[in-house]
PAZAPA-4460 file (N, C-alpha, C; in steps of 0.05 Angstrom, whole numbers, plus 32768, in hexadecimal, padded with zeros to 4 digits):
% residues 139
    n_x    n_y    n_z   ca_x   ca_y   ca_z    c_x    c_y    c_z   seq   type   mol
   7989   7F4F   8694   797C   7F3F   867F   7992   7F32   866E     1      X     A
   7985   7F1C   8667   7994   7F0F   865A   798E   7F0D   8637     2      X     A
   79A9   7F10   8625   79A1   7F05   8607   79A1   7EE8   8602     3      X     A
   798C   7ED4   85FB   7995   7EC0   85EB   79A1   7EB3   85D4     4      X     A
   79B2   7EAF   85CF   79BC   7EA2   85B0   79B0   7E85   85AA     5      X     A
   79B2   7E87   858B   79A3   7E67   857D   79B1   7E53   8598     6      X     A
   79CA   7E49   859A   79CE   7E35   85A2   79C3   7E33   85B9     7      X     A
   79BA   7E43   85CB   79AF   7E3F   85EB   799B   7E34   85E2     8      X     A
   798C   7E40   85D0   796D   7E3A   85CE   7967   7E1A   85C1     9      X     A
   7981   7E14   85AA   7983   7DFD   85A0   7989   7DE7   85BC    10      X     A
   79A0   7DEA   85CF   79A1   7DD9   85E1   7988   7DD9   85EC    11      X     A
   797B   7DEB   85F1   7965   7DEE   860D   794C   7DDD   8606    12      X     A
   7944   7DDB   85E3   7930   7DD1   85D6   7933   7DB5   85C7    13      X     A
   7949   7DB4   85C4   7954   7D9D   85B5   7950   7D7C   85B4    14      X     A
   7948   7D78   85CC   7940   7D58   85E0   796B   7D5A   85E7    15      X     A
   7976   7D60   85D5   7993   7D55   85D6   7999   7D52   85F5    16      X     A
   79A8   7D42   8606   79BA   7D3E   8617   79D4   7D3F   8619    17      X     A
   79DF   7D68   8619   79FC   7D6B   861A   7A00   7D76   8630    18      X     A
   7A20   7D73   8636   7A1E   7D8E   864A   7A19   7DA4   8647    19      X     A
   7A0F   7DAF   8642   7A10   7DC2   8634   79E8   7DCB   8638    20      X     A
   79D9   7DBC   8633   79BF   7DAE   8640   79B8   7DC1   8657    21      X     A
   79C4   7DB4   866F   79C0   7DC0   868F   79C7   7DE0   8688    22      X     A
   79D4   7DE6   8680   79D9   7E0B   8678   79CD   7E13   8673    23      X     A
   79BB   7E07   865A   79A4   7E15   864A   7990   7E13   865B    24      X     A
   7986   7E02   866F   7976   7E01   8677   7971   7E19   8699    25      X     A
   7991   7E25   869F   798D   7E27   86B2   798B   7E4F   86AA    26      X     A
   7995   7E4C   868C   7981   7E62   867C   7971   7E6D   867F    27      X     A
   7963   7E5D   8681   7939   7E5D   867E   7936   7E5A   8695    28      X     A
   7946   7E4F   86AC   7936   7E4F   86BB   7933   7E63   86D3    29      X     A
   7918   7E64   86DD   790E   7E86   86E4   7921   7E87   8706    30      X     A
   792B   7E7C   870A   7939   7E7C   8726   7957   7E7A   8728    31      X     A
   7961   7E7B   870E   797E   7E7E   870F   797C   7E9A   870A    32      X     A
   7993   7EA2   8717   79A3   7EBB   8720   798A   7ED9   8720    33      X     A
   799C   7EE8   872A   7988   7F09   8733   7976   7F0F   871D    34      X     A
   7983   7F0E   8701   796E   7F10   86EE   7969   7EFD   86DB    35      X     A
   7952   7EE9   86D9   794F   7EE0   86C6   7947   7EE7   86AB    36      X     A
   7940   7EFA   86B2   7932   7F04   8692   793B   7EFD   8679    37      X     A
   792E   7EF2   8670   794A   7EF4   8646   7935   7F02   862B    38      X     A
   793F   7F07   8621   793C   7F10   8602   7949   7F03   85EE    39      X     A
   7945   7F0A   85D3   7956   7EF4   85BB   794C   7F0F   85AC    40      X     A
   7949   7F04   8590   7946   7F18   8573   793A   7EFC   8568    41      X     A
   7929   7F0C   8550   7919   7F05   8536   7930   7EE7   8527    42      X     A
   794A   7EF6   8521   7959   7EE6   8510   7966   7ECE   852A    43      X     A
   796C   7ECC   8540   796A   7EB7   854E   795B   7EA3   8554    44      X     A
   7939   7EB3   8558   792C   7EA4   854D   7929   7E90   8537    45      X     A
   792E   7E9D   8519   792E   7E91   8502   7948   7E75   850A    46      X     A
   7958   7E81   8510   796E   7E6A   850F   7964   7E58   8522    47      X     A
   795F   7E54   8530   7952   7E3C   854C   7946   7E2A   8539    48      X     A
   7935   7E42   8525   7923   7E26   8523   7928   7E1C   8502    49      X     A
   793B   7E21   84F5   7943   7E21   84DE   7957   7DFE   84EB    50      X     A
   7963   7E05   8507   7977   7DED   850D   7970   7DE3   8516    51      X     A
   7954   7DE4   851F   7943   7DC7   8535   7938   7DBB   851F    52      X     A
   7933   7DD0   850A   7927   7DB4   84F0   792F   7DB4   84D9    53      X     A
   7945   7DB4   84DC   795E   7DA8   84C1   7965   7D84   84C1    54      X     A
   795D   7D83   84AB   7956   7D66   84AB   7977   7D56   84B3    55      X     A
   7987   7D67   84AD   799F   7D5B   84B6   79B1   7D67   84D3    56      X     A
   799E   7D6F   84DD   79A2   7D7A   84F7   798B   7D6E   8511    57      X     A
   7980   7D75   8515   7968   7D70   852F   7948   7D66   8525    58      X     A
   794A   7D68   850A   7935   7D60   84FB   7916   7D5C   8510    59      X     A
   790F   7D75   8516   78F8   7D6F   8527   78E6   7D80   8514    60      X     A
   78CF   7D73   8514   78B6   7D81   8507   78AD   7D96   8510    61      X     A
   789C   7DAE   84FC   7896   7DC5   8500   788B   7DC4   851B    62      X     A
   7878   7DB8   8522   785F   7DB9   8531   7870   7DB4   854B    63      X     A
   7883   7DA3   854D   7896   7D9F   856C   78A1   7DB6   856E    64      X     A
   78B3   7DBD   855B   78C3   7DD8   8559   78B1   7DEF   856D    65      X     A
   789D   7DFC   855F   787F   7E0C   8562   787C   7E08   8584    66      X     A
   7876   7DE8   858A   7865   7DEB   85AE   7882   7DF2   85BA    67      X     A
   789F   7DE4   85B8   78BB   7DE9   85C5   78C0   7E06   85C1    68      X     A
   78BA   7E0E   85B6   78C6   7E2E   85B6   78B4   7E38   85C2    69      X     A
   789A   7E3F   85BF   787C   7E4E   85C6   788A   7E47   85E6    70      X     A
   7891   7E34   85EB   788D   7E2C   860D   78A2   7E3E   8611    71      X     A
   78C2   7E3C   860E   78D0   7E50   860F   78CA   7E73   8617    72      X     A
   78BD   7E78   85FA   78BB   7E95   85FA   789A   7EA3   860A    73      X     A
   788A   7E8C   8617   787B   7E94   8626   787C   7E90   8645    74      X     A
   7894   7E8C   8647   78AC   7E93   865E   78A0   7EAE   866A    75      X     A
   789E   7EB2   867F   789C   7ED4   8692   78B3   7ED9   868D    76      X     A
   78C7   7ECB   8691   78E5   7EDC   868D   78E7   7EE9   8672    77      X     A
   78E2   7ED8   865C   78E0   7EE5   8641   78D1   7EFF   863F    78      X     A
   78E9   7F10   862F   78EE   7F30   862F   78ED   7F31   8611    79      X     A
   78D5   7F28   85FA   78E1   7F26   85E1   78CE   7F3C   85D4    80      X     A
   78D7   7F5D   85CF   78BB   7F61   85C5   78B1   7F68   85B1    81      X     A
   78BC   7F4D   859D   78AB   7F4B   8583   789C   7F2D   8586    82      X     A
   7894   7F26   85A0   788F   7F10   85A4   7874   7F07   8599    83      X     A
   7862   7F1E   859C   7849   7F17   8584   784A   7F0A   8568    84      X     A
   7863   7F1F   855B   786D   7F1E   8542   7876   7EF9   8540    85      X     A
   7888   7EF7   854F   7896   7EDC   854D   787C   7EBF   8552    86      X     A
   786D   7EC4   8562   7850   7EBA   856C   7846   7EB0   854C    87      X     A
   783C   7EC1   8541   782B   7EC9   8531   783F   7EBA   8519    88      X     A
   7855   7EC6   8514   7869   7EB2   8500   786C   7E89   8502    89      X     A
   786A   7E8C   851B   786E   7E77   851F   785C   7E61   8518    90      X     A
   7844   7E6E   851E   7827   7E62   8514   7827   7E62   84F6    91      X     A
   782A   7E76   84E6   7829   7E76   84CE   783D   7E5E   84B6    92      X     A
   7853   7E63   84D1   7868   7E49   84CA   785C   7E31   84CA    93      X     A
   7850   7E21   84E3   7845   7E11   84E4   7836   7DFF   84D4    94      X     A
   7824   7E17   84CF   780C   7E11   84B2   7818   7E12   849F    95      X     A
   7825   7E1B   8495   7825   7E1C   8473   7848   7E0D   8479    96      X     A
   7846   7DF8   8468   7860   7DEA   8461   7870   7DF6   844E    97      X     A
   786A   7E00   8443   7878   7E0C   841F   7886   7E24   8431    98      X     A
   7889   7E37   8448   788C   7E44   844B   78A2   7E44   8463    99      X     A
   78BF   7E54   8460   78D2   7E55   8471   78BB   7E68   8489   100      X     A
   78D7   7E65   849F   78D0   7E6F   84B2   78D3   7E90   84AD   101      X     A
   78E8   7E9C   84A7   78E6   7EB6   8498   78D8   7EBD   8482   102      X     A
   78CD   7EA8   8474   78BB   7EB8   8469   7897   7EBF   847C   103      X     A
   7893   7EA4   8489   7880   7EAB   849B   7884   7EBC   84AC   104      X     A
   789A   7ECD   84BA   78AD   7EDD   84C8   789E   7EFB   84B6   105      X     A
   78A3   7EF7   849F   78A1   7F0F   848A   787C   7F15   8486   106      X     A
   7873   7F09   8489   785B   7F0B   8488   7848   7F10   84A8   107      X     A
   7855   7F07   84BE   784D   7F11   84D7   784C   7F2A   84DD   108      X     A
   7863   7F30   84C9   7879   7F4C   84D4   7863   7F66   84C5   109      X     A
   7860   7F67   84AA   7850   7F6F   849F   783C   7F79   84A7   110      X     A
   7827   7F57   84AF   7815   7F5B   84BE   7813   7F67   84D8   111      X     A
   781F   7F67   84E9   7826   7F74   8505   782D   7F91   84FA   112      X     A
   7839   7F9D   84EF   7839   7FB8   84E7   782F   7FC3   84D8   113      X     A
   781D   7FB9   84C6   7806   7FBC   84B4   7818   7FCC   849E   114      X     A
   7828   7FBD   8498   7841   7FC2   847E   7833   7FBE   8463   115      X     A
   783A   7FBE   8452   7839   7FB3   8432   7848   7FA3   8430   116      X     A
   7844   7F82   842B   785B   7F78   8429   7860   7F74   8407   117      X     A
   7884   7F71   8404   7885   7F77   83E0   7892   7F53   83E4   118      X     A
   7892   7F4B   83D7   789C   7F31   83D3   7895   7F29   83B5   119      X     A
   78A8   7F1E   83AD   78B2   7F12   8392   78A4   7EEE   8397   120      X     A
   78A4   7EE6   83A9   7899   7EC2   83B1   7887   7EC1   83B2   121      X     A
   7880   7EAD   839E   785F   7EA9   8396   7852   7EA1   83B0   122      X     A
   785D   7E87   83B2   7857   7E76   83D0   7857   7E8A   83EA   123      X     A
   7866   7E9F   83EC   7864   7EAA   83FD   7846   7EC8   83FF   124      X     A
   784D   7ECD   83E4   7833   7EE2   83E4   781A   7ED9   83E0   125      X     A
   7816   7EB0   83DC   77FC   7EAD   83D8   77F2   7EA3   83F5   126      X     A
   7804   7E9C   840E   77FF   7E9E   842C   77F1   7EBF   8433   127      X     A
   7804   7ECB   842B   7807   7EE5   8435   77E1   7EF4   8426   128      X     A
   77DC   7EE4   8417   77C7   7EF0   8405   77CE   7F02   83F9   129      X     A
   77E0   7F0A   83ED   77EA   7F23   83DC   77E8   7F17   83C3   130      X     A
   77F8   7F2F   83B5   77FF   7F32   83A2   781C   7F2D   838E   131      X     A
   7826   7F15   8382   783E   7F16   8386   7844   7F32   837B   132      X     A
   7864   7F43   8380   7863   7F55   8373   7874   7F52   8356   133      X     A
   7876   7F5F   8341   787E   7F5A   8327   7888   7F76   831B   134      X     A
   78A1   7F80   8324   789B   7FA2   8319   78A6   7F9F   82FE   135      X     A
   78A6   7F8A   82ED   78AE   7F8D   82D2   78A0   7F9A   82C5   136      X     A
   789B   7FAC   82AE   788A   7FB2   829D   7883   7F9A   8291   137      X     A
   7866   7FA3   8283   785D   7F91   8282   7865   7F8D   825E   138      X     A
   7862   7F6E   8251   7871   7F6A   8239   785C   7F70   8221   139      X     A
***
């Protein structure tokens, strides 16, 4: 099995034309070498898509970002298994604009483990339907 890092996934998704391109692609694809399998992490994730839509980078919209990756990680080779988690973030990303991808990340995660989430961000705990939290005494 294989690990992925941001930049494979940035070449592989990117539209870009480098060399670098054909590598990423031969990545993913289910017929190169004995094992194709791959995996990545949560914070790889975050970065892919933090640099596919940085306005001074690859500046692609949420919603392109969202179908280019989904296609990726619903790969048979893909070994990812917080993949619900990331699923579920990614959608939440989608919809709500006010909201990073880690923080939609933070609220999947929660939800998928049926956590308490504590968060100080308004914008974030009024997605999340919570509560912001405030442990000041009160004045």
């Amino acid at each position: 099995m294989r690990f992925v890092d941001t930049n494979v996934f940035v070449r592989y998704l990117s539209g870009e034309e480098t060399n670098l391109t054909q590598i990423a692609q031969d990545v993913f694809d289910p017929i190169h070498g004995d094992d194709s399998s791959f995996t990545t992490n949560d914070a790889v994730i975050a970065e892919v898509i933090y640099v596919l839509t940085s306005p001074k980078l690859y500046r692609l919209n949420r919603n392109n970002v969202v179908n280019r990756l989904q296609a990726v990680l619903q790969l048979p080779a893909c070994r990812l298994a917080s993949l619900p988690i990331i699923s579920e973030a990614m959608f939440i990303w989608e919809h709500h604009s006010k909201l990073s991808f880690v923080d939609a990340l933070c609220i999947a995660t929660a939800s998928g483990y049926d956590l308490e989430l504590v968060t100080f961000d308004t914008a974030l705990a009024k997605v999340a339907n919570i509560t912001r939290w405030d442990l000041r005494p009160p004045s």
